[in-house]
matplotlib code that plots the C-alpha trace (Angstrom):
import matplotlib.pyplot as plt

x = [-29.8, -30.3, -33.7, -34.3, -32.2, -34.4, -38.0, -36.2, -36.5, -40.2, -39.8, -41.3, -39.3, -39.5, -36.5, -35.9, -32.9, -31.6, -32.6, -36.4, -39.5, -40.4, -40.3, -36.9, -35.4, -36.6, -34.6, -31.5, -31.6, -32.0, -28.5, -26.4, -28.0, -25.7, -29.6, -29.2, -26.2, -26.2, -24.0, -22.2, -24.0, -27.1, -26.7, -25.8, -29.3, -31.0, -29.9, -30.7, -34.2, -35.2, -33.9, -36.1, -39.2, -38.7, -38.4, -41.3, -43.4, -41.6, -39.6, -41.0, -44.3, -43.0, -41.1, -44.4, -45.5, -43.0, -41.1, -37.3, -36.0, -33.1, -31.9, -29.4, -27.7, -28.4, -26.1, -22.6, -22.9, -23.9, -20.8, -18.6, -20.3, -20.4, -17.7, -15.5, -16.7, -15.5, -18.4, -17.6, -18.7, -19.4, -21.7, -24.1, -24.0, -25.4, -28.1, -28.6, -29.1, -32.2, -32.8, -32.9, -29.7, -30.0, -29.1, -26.4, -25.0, -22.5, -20.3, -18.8, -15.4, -14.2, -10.9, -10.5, -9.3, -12.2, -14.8, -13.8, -14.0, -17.2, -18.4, -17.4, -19.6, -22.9, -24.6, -24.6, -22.2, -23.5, -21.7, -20.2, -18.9, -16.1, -12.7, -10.9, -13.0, -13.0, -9.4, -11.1, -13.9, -12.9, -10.7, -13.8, -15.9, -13.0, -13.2, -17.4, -16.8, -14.9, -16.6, -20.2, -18.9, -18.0, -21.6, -23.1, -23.8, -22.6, -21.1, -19.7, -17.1, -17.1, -14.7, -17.3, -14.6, -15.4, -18.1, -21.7, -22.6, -19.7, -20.3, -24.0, -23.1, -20.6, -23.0, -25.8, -23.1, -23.3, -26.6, -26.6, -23.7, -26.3, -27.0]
y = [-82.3, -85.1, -85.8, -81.6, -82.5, -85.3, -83.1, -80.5, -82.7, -83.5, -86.7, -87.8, -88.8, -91.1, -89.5, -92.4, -93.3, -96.0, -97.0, -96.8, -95.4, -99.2, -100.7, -102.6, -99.5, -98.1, -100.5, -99.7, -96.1, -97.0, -98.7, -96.3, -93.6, -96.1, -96.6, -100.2, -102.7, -105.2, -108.2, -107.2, -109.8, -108.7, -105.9, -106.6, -109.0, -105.9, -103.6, -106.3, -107.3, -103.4, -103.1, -106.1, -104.7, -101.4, -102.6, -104.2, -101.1, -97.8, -98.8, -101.5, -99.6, -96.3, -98.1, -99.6, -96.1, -95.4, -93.2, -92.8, -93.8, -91.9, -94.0, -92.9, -95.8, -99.3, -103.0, -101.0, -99.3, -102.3, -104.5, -101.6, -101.1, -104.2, -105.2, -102.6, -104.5, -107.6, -109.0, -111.5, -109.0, -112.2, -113.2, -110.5, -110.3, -113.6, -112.2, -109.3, -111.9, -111.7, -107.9, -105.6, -104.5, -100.7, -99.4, -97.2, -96.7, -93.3, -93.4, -90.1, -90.4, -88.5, -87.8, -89.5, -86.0, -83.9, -86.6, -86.7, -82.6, -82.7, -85.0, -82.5, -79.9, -81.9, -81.4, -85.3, -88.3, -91.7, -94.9, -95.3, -91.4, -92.2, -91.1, -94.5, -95.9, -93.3, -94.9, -98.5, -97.4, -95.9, -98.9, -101.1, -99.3, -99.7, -103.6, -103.8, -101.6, -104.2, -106.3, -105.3, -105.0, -108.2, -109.0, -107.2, -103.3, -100.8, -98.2, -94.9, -93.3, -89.6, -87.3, -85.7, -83.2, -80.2, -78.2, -79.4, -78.3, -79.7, -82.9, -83.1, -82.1, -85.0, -87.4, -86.5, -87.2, -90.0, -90.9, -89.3, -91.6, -94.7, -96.8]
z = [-142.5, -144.8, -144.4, -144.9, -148.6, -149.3, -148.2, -150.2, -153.3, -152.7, -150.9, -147.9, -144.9, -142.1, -139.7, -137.1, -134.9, -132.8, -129.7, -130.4, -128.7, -128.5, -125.3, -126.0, -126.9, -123.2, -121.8, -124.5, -123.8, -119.8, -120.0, -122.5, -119.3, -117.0, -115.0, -115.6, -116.4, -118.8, -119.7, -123.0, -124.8, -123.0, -124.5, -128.0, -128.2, -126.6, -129.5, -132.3, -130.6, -130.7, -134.2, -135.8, -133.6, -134.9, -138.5, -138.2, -136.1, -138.1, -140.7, -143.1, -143.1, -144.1, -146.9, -147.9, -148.3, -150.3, -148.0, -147.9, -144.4, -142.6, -139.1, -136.6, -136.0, -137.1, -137.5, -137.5, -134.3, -132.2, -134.2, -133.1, -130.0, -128.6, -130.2, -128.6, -125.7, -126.1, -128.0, -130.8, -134.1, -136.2, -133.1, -133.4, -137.0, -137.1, -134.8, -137.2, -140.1, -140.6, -140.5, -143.8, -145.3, -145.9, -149.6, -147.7, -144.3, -143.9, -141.1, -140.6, -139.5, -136.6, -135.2, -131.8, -130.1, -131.7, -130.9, -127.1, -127.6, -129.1, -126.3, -123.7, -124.4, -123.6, -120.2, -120.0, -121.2, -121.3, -120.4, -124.3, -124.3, -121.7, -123.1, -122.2, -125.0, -128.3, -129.6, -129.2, -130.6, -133.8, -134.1, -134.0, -136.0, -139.0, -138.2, -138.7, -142.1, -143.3, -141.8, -142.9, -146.7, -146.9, -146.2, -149.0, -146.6, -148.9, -146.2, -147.1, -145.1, -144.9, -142.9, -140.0, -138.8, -140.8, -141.0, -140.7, -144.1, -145.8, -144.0, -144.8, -148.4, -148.6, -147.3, -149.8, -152.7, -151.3, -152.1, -155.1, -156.8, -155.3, -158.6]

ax = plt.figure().add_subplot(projection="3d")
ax.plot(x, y, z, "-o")
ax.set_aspect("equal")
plt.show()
């Protein structure tokens, strides 16, 4: 919905998301899909090694072109990810170092209990959809904001319970009030 805002207002979009097409993203997707396991760490270097490949393949170049550049996912989820695995956050941010800081990430904020009922009505869950893990999860996602902020991310957190208007209106305010 937000890159349909941005096209709306004449500019061109590169709409991406996280894991990749890339061939490190294959093997990403492969074990979120629980058809391959990986150490935690494994994991965490899997996620950052995509992201810097797909900077360099997708992102950076549609920057170039001066195109704005909507991502599903990026540094937060694999801190709260991983780091809702046991994964040292401070670890992989150090890995993530050298990768471009975005001019805004929105995390929209979810209730624990509507998340897990949201996740319900897909035909398939993946290994980070298990609802042993949502509370942990949202706990670790409000440790990497804090996290991330202190490092110079400029994150916006915007309540993703109501409806998917309002949300996607709330999270182009967002960008809007962007200096």
């Amino acid at each position: 919905m937000l890159a349909e805002a941005l096209e709306d207002r004449g500019l061109t979009v590169c709409l991406t998301a996280e894991p990749s097409d890339g061939p490190l993203g294959a093997v990403a997707r492969a074990h979120v899909r629980g058809e391959i396991s990986l150490d935690p760490h494994a994991t965490a270097l899997t996620f950052v090694a995509d992201r810097a490949d797909h900077l360099a393949r997708e992102v950076r170049p549609a920057l170039a072109r001066g195109e704005w550049v909507v991502r599903d996912r990026y540094v937060l989820s694999t801190l709260a990810y991983q780091g809702a695995e046991g994964v040292d956050k401070l670890w992989v941010l150090a890995a993530s170092a050298p990768l471009d800081v975005p001019d805004l990430t929105v995390y929209l904020d979810v209730p624990v209990a509507q998340r897990s009922e949201r996740m319900s009505g897909r035909p398939s869950a993946d290994r980070y959809e298990a609802a042993g893990l949502q509370a942990r999860l949202h706990r670790s996602y409000q440790e990497s904001i804090t996290l991330l902020r202190t490092h110079g991310y400029h994150i916006a957190v915007v309540d993703g319970a109501g409806e998917p208007s309002l949300v996607a209106a709330s999270v182009t305010a967002e960008l809007d009030a962007l200096p």
